[in-house]
ZAMARGU-4260 file (C-alpha; in steps of 0.2 Angstrom, whole numbers, plus 5000, padded with zeros to 4 digits):
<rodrens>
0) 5446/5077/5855 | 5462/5084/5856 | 5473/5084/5872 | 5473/5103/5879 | 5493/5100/5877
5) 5493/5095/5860 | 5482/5109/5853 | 5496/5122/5860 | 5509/5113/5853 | 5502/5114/5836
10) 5496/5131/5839 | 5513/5137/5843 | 5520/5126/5827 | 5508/5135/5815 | 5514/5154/5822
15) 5524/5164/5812 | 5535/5170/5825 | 5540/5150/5826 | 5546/5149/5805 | 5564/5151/5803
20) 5570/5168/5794 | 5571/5167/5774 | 5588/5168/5770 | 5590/5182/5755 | 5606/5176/5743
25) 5614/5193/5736 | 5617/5192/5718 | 5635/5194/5711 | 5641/5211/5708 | 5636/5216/5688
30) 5636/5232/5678 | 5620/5238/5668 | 5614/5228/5654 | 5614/5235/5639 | 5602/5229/5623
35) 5607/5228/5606 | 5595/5230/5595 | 5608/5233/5578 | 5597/5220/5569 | 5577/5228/5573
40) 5572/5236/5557 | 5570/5254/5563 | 5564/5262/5546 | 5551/5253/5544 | 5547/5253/5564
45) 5547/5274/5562 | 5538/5275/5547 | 5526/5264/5553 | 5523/5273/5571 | 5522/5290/5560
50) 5509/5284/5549 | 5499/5277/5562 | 5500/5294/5575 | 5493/5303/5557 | 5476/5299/5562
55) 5476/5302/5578 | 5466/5319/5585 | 5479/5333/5589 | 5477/5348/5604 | 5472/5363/5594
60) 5484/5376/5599 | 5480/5394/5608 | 5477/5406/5593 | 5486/5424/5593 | 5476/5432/5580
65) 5489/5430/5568 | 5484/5412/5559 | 5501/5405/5561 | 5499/5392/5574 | 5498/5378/5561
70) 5513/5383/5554 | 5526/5385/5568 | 5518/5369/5575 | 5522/5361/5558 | 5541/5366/5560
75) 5542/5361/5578 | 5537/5341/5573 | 5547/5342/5558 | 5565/5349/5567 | 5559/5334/5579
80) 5556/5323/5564 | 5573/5326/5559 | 5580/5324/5575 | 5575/5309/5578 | 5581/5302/5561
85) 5598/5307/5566 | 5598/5297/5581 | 5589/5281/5578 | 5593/5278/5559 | 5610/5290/5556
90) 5602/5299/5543 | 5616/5314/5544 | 5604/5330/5542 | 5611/5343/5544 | 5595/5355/5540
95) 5577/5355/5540 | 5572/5346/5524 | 5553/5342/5521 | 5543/5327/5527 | 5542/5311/5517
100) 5528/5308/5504 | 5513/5302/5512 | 5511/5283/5508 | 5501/5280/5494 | 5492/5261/5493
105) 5503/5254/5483 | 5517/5259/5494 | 5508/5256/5511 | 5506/5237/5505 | 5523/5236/5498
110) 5528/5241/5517 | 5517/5228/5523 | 5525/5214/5514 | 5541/5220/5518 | 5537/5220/5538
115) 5529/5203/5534 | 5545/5197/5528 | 5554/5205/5540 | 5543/5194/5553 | 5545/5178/5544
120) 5564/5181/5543 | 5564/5184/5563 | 5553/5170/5565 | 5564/5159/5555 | 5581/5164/5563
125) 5573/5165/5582 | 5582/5156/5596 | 5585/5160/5612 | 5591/5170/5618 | 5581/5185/5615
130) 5591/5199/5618 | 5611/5198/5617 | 5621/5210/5630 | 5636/5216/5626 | 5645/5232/5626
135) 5643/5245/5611 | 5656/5246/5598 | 5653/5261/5583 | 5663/5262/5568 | 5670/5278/5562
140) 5657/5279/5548 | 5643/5280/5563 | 5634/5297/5568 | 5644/5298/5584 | 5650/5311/5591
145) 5668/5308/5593 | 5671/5318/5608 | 5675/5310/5622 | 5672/5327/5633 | 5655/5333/5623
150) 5641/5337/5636 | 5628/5336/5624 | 5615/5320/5623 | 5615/5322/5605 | 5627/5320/5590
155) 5637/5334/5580 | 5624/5332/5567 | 5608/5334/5580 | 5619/5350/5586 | 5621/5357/5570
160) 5604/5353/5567 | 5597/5364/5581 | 5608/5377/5577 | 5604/5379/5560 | 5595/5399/5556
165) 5576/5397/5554 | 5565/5408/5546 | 5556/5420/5557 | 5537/5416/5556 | 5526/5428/5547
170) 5513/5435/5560 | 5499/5444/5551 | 5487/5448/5560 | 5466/5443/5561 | 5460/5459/5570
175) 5462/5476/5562 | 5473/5490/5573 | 5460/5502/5569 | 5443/5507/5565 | 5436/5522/5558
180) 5416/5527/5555 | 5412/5530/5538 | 5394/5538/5538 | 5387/5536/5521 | 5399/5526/5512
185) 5391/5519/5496 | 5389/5502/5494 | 5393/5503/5473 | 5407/5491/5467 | 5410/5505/5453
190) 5415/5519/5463 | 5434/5523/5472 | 5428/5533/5487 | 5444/5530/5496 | 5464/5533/5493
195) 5480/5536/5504 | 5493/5549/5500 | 5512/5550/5501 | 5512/5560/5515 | 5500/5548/5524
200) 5481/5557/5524 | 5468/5549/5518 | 5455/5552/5507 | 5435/5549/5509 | 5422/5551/5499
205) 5405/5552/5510 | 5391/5558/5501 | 5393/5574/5495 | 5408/5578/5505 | 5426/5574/5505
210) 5436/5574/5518 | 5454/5571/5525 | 5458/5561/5539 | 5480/5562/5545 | 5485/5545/5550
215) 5498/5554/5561 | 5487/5567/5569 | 5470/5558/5569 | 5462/5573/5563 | 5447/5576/5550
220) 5444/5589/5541 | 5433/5592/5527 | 5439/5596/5512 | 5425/5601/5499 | 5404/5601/5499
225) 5394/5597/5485 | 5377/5600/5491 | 5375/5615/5485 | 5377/5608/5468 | 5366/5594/5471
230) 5378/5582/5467 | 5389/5567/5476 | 5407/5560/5478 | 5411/5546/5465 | 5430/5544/5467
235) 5444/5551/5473 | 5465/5551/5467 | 5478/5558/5477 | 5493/5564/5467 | 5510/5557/5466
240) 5517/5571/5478 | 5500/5571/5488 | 5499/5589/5487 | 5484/5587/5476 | 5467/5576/5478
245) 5455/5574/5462 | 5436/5573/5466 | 5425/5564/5451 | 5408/5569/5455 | 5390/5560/5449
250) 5387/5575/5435 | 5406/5570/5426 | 5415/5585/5430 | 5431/5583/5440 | 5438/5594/5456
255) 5458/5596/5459 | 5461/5605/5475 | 5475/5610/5485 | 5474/5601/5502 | 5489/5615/5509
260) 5479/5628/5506 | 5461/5619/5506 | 5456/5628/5489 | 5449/5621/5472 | 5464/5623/5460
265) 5454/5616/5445 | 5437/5611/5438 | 5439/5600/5424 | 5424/5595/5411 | 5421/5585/5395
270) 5412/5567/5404 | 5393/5568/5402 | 5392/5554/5415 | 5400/5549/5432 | 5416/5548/5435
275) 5420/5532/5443 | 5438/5529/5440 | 5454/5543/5442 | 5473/5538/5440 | 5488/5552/5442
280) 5506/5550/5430 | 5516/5565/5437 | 5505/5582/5431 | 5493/5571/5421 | 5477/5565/5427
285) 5467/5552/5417 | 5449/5548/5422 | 5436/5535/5415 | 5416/5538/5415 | 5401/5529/5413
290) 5402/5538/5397 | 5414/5524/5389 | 5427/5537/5387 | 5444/5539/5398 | 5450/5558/5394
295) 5470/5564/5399 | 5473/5579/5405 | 5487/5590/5411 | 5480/5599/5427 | 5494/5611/5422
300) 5486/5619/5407 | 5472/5630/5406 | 5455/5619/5410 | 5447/5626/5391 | 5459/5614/5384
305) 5456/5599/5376 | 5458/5585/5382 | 5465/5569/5375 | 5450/5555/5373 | 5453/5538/5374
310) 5440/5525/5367 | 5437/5506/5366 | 5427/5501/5381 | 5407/5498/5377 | 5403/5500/5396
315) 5405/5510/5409 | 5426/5511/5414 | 5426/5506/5432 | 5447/5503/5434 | 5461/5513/5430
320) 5480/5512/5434 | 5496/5518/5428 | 5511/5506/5426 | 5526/5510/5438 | 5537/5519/5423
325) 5519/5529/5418 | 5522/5521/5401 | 5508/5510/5399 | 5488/5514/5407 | 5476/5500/5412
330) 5461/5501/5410 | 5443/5490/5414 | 5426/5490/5410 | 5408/5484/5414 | 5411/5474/5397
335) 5422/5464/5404 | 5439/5468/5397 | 5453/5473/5400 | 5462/5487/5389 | 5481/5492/5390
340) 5482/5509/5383 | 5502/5519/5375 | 5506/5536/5378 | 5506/5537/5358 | 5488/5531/5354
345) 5472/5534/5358 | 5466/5518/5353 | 5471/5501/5366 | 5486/5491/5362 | 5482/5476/5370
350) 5466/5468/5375 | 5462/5455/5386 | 5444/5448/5387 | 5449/5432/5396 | 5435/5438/5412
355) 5418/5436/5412 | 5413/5448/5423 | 5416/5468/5426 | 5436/5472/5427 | 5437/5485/5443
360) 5453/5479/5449 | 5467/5481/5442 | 5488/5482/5448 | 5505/5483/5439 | 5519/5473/5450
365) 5533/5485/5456 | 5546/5471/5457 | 5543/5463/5439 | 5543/5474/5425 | 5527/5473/5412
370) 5518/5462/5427 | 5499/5466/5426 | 5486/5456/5439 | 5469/5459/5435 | 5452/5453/5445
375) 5433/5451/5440 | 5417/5451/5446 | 5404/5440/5455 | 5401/5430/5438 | 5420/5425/5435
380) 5428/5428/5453 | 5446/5425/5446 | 5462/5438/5447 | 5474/5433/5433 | 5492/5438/5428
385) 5497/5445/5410 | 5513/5448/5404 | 5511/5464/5393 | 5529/5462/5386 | 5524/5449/5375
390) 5505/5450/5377 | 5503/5431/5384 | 5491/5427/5399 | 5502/5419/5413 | 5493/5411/5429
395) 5475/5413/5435 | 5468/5408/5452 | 5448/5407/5457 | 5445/5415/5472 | 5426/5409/5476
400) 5420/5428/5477 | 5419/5442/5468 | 5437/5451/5467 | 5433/5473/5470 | 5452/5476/5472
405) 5469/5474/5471 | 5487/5481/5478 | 5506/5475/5476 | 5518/5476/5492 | 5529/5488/5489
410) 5544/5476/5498 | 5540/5459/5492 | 5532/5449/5479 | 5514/5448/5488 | 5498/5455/5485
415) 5483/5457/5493 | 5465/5457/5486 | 5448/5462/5493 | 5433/5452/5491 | 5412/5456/5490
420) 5398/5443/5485 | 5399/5431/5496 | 5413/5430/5506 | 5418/5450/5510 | 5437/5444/5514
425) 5452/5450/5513 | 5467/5440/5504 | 5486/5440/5504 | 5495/5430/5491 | 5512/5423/5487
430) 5517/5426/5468 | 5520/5418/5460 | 5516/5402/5469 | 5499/5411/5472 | 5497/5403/5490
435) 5487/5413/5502 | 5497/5419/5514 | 5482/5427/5527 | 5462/5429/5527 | 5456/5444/5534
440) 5436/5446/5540 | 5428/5458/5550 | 5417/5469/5534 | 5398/5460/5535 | 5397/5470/5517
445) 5407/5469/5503 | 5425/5476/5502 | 5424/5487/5488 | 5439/5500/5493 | 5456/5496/5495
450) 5471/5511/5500 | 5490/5507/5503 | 5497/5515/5516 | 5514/5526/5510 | 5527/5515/5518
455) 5520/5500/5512 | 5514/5491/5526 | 5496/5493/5532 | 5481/5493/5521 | 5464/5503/5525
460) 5447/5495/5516 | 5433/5503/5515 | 5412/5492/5514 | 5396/5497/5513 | 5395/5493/5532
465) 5402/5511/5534 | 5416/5507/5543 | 5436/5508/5536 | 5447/5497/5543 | 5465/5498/5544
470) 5476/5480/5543 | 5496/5477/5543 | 5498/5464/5530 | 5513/5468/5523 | 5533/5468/5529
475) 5543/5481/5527 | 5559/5471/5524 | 5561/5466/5507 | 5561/5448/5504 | 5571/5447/5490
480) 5582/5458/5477 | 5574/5461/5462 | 5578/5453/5447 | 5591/5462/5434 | 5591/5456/5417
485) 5602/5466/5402 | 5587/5463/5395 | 5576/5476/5404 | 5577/5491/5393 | 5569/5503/5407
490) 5582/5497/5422 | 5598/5501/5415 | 5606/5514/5404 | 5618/5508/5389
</rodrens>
């Protein structure tokens, strides 16, 4: 046993209020330390830190409506792509420029041998120490800015970066700004029950009525009745003016009315079938039947007189449109081809019978001169491009469903089309790079009527679903100027 002395002794020796106080040494006074890293590798670090973030699972960003979230977010990672190029590697851009090629295999394990070699080299050269401190020196050939008195982070080439122009974003959007009932719309991909006029009314064809609806009053009218007749609406055309409308009826005769003073103006004969297809050229009116016959007239003249009869087609014409200089007239059939018609002959002089299913959609391009789009049915499911200057196909793109319409922008090189069996969409392309630009759904029946609205910017399309739907699809500031060639006979004067 210990003594009761010793015990407090050691009690008071183990304490830590007896230990003496630690004595701190200050280091010496230093600045910062800065690394340098002039001999890391930082290419093959970047590429390698961008290709490995590739697979990784990204936030989906909040949608507007418009389909354009991938894009802007595309443009945001690439300015900071770019960005970061300038400051790490001195790659001087001074505008957006695309992303690098992805990495094929053959390229992926060329970089990996050359980080392999990289790593042997370091190995091989390593000695301590491992970082070297010193201050930065930059030569004059350096991305730097040389301002001593710039309050930007960045250098002159980042600053001209970020304040390069960037192209607004195209916002198109996903939900239509309005839509109308359509009672008894027929679900028939050969009939043009709908049309807008230049001075913005529209045109529907319900039954055995027609009627008017103002775009800037949002009233309806209606304009004629055919019950009493026992017959039905199966297209409508507004003239150029859109003082006039023309009503092709089931039994094949046709109605030109006067919308100013509501009156029929006009009863024209000669089709012994429906009349599914109208097209207006100034005073001339040129319709096409199940008949197999497209007949021009001049609603000037007295209705008695004959009419000029077109005839190639085996099947009923469902598609017939006017070029832009009323020149040449398109026209498609149930036989699946495609006729380009003169004002000097009544026989076609060009045919195209590239499609395999029924021609209904048909547009001439008002920016490039002879520029003919056409679209077929379920069985081929393809719009293609012809050049009726030389007669030659040009490009042709599948769309997946059946194609019941088409319409140029009158401002840029786009066009839209309208889809039935089976995806009842709505398109808008890029020509000629034929990238699709928007798609539209909402119709749970297939599209089969498509109106430009006169300022070129909305659309209206109609569906056996019985409703029409008005879209903007289309900007009003043109994207480009059009082409002049002294070549174009029909642009210029010699």
């Amino acid at each position: 046993m210990f003594s009761e002395s010793y015990e407090r002794r050691l009690l008071q020796q183990c304490s830590p209020l007896a230990r003496k106080p630690s004595v701190l040494v200050r280091p010496e006074p230093m600045d910062r330390f800065i690394p340098c890293r002039l001999d890391k590798n930082w290419e093959t670090s970047f590429q390698a830190i961008r290709r490995g973030t590739e697979n990784q699972p990204s936030k989906k960003p909040r949608s507007d409506g418009t389909g354009n979230e991938n894009a802007s977010t595309g443009r945001d990672h690439l300015a900071y792509s770019c960005l970061l190029r300038n400051e790490l590697l001195g790659a001087q851009i001074e505008e957006l420029r695309g992303p690098p090629t992805p990495c094929s295999e053959g390229n992926r394990a060329a970089l990996g041998a050359v980080q392999l070699a990289s790593a042997a080299k370091a190995a091989a050269a390593f000695s301590p120490p491992v970082f070297r401190f010193r201050a930065p020196t930059y030569s004059a050939e350096e991305n730097i800015d040389p301002s001593p008195f710039s309050l930007s982070p960045v250098s002159a080439k980042s600053q001209k970066l970020l304040r390069s122009p960037r192209k607004a974003t195209r916002k198109i959007s996903r939900i239509p700004f309005k839509v109308l009932d359509a009672p008894d719309l027929q679900d028939d991909f050969y009939l043009n029950l709908v049309d807008w006029s230049a001075q913005n009314v529209l045109s529907v064809g319900l039954g055995s009525c027609v009627y008017l609806w103002s775009a800037c009053t949002s009233q309806v009218t209606r304009l004629c009745d055919l019950s009493s007749e026992g017959n039905t609406v199966t297209s409508v055309a507004w003239s150029e003016r859109g003082h006039l409308v023309a009503v092709g009826t089931q039994k094949g005769h046709i109605s030109v009315w006067d919308v100013a003073v509501n009156k029929e103006v006009s009863k024209l004969q000669g089709h012994v079938a429906r009349v599914g297809a109208l097209a207006w050229n100034g005073d001339m009116l040129s319709s096409g039947s199940r008949d197999r016959h497209i007949r021009q007239r001049d609603t000037r003249t007295p209705p008695t007189q004959a009419s000029r009869v077109l005839q190639g087609h085996r099947q009923e014409v469902c598609g017939l449109k006017w070029s832009p200089d009323g020149q040449s007239l398109a026209s498609g059939g149930n036989d699946n081809k495609l006729f380009v018609w003169s004002m000097h002959s009544t026989s076609p002089v060009q045919t195209y019978a590239a499609h395999v299913a029924a021609v209904k959609a048909i547009a001439w391009s008002p920016h490039q001169h002879g520029l003919l789009a056409s679209g077929g049915g379920t069985a081929d499911r393809c719009i293609r491009f012809w050049n009726t200057l030389t007669s030659q196909p040009m490009q042709c793109v599948d769309t997946g469903s059946q194609v019941c319409n088409l319409a140029w922008s009158k401002h840029s090189s786009e066009l839209v089309s309208t889809h039935g069996y089976s995806q009842n969409q709505i398109l808008v392309w890029k020509y000629p790079s034929l990238t699709q630009v928007a798609k539209l759904t909402g119709h749970s029946y297939r599209v089969l009527y498509l109106a430009l609205s006169p300022d070129g910017e909305a659309i209206v399309t109609g569906a056996g679903d019985e409703t029409l739907r008005f879209w903007n699809v289309f900007s009003k500031t043109p994207s480009h100027k059009e082409n002049k060639s002294v070549l174009n006979l029909y642009t210029a004067l010699r």
